[in-house]
N, C-alpha and C positions, 0 to 999 in steps of 0.2 A: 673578495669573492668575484668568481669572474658572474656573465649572465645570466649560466644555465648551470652555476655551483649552487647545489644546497647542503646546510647542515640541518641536520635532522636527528636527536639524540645520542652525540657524538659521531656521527656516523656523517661521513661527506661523498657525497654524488655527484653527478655531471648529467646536466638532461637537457635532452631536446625537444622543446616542446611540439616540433615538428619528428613526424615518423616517417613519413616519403611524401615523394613529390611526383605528382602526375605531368608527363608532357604536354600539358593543355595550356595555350597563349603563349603569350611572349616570354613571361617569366615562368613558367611552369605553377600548378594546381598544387599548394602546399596542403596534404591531409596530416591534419593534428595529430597528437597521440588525445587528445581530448575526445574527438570522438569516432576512433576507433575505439578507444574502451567504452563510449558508450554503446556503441555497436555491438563488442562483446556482452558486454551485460544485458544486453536486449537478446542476444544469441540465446545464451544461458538460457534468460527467463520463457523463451519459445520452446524449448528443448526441455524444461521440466514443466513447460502445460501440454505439451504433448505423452508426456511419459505418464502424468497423475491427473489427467482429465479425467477418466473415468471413474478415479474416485470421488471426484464433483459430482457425478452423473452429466456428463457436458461429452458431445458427442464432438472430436475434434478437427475437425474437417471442419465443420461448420464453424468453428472456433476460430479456425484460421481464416477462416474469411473475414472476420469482426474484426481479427490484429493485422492484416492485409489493409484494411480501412482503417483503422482507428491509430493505427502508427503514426503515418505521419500526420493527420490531425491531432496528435497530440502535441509534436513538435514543433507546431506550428503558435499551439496554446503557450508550450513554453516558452517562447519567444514571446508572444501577447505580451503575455504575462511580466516580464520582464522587463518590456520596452514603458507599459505603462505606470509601473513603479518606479523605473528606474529615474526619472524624471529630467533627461536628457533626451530632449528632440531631434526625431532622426532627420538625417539632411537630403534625403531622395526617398522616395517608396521601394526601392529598389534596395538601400542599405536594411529594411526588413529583411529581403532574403538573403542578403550576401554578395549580392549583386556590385561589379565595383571592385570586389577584397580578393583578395589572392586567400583569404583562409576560410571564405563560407561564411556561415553565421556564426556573429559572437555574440553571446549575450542570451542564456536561457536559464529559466528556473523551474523548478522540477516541480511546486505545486502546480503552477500552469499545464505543465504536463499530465499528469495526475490528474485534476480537474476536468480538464480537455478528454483524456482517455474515458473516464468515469461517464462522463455525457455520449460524448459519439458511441462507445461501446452498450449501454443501455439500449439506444435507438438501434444498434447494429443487432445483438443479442434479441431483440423484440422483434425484428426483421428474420432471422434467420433461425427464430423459434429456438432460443436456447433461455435458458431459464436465469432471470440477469443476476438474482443474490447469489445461485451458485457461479456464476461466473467472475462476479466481483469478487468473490472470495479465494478463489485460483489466481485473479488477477492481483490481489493484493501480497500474494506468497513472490508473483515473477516481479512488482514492484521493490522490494525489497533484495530482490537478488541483481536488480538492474542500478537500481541506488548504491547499492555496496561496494559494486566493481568501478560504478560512472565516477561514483566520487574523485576517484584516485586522476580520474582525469584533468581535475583539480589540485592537485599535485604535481602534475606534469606543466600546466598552467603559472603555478605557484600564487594561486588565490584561495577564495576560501578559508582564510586563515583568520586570529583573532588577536586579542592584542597581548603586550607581551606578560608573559608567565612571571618575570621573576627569579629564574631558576637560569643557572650555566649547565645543567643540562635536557631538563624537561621543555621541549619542542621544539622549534625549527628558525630558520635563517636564512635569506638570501634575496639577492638586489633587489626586489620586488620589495620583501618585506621592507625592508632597509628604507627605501623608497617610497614606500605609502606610511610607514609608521615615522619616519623623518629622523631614524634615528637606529643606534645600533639595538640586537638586544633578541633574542628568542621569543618568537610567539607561540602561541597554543595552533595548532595541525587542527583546525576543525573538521578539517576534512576527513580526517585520521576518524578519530571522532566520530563522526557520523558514519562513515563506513562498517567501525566495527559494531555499531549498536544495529545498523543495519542487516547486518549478516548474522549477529547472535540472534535478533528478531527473527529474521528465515527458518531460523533451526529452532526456535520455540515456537513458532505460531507451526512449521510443518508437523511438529510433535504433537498440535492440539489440535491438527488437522485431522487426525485419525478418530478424534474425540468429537468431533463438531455433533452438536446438540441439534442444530437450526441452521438453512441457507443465511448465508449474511454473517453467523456469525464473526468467522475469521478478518471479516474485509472490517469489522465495528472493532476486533483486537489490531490488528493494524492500525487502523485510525488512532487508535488508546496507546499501543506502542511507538510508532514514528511522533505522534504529534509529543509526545510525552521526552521525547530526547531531544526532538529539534527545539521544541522550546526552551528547552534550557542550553544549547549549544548554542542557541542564536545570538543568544547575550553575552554571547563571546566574539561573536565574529563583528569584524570593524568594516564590513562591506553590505551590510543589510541593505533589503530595498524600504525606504521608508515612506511610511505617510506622517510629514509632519515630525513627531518626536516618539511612534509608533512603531515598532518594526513590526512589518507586514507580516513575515512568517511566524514570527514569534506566538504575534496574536491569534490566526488562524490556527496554530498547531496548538495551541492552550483551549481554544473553542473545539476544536476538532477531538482533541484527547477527552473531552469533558462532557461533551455532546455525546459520544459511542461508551464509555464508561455507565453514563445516566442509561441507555438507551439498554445496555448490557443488562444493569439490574433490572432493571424496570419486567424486559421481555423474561428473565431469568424465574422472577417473583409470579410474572404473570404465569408460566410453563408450570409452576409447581402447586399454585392455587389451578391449574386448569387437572392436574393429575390427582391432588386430594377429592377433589370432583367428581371425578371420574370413579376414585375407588368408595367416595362414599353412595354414591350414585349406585353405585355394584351391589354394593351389601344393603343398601334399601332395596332394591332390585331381590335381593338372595330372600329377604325376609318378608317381602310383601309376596314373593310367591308358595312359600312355606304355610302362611298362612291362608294363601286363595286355597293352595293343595286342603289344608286342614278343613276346611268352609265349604268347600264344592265337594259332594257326594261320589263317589266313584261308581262305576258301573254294579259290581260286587256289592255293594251298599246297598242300591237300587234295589237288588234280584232279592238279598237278604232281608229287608220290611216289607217287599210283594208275598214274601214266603210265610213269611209271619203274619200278612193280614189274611190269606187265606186260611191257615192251621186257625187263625181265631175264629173266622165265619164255620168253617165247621166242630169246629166245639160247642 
């Protein structure tokens, strides 16, 4: 295989992990195809919280002022994030931003991202008077539309992957693998993987968006759906950041998924004892006034024993 041959379920490619090249320096400014598609997918996910803001009740002008600020503080998390898991020390402050490389930043992970968005956007939403669970809830629909396409960026990269399958045809090949797994052989396409659970996620949580019961809920399915495939994809993949003999996301996404599940029934059970409440409240209400009605004398009532105590004084 040459460097930028992949196979991929019988099927063979030829990639550059480079899309073009900026006339900037001496060697020119090489932009990825990594992240242009995360660019796209961030496109995407602006261009449907503009379209279905309104049915958050999120007024979107002001919305875009939160994702104008909270962008790149998020990409800044992911990188954090990244760097302090990753447990190789950077050798300038300056290799944080990419400073130095002809390719930008390498090296981010999408909870840092996530995380970092979730916070700055909170404080931004509080600032610009937008209501934050309905806006985490729209954010977690563009989350899943920007993970589905960014993945693939990881593709073009040729990481992300896990170890191998087993099978001469089920999953993927190329010098990379070859090279990290020390040996010949198809690995599992994690990336594949997480993309597609991502984007069927989109189109199930959009379908229960129309349903949503309470702010928050969608952004607590989300959390129950991402956390719930990453953690079992994660213990596939042979590039985890780890603590120790822990992988980081794994764990977080098994806390995450289990955390907004619990949180799910809990609010669920609570809404429906707050509703029997409410309607036996009603029909106590119905029959303590049926009986005031029966108990309190009416005007008519009044006239008619005045009437009768007079007919009796003259008798």
């Amino acid at each position: 295989m040459g460097e930028n041959e992949v196979l991929i379920f019988g099927m063979h490619f030829n990639i550059n992990p480079v899309a073009f090249v900026l006339p900037i320096g001496q060697n020119g400014w090489k932009i990825q195809w990594y992240g242009v598609l995360i660019a796209f997918g961030f496109l995407l996910a602006v261009i449907y919280g503009a379209r279905y803001a309104k049915r958050f009740n999120i007024d979107f002008d002001r919305l875009l002022d939160v994702i104008i600020v909270t962008a790149p503080v998020a990409i800044l998390c992911a990188r954090a994030y990244y760097v302090i898991f990753d447990g190789k020390p950077l050798k300038s402050f300056g290799e944080f931003f990419g400073v130095g490389t002809d390719s930008g930043i390498s090296g981010l992970a999408i909870y840092g991202g996530v995380i970092g968005a979730a916070v700055c956007g909170t404080l931004m939403c509080r600032l610009k008077k937008i209501k934050v669970l309905d806006a985490l809830d729209l954010a977690a629909l563009g989350f899943l539309i920007g993970q589905g396409i960014g993945r693939w960026g990881n593709f073009t990269n040729q990481e992300a992957f896990g170890t191998f399958t087993g099978s001469s045809f089920w999953g993927m090949q190329s010098n990379n693998t070859i090279d990290y797994m020390k040996g010949y052989g198809l690995v599992h396409p994690c990336f594949l993987y997480e993309s597609i659970w991502c984007i069927a996620g989109f189109f199930v949580l959009h379908f229960l968006a129309n349903r949503r019961k309470f702010s928050g809920q969608i952004s607590l399915y989300y959390c129950v759906w991402y956390g719930f495939g990453r953690a079992i994809i994660e213990t596939l993949r042979t590039d985890s950041l780890m603590i120790g003999p822990i992988r980081v996301s794994c764990l977080l996404s098994a806390v995450a998924c289990v955390a907004a599940a619990v949180a799910l029934v809990l609010i669920d059970k609570r809404m429906k004892e707050e509703k029997a409440a409410l309607v036996y409240s009603g029909v106590f209400s119905d029959d303590e006034t049926e009986e005031e009605a029966e108990e309190e004398p009416t005007e008519e009532t009044n006239e008619e024993s005045e009437a009768d105590i007079k007919e009796e004084e003259n008798e």
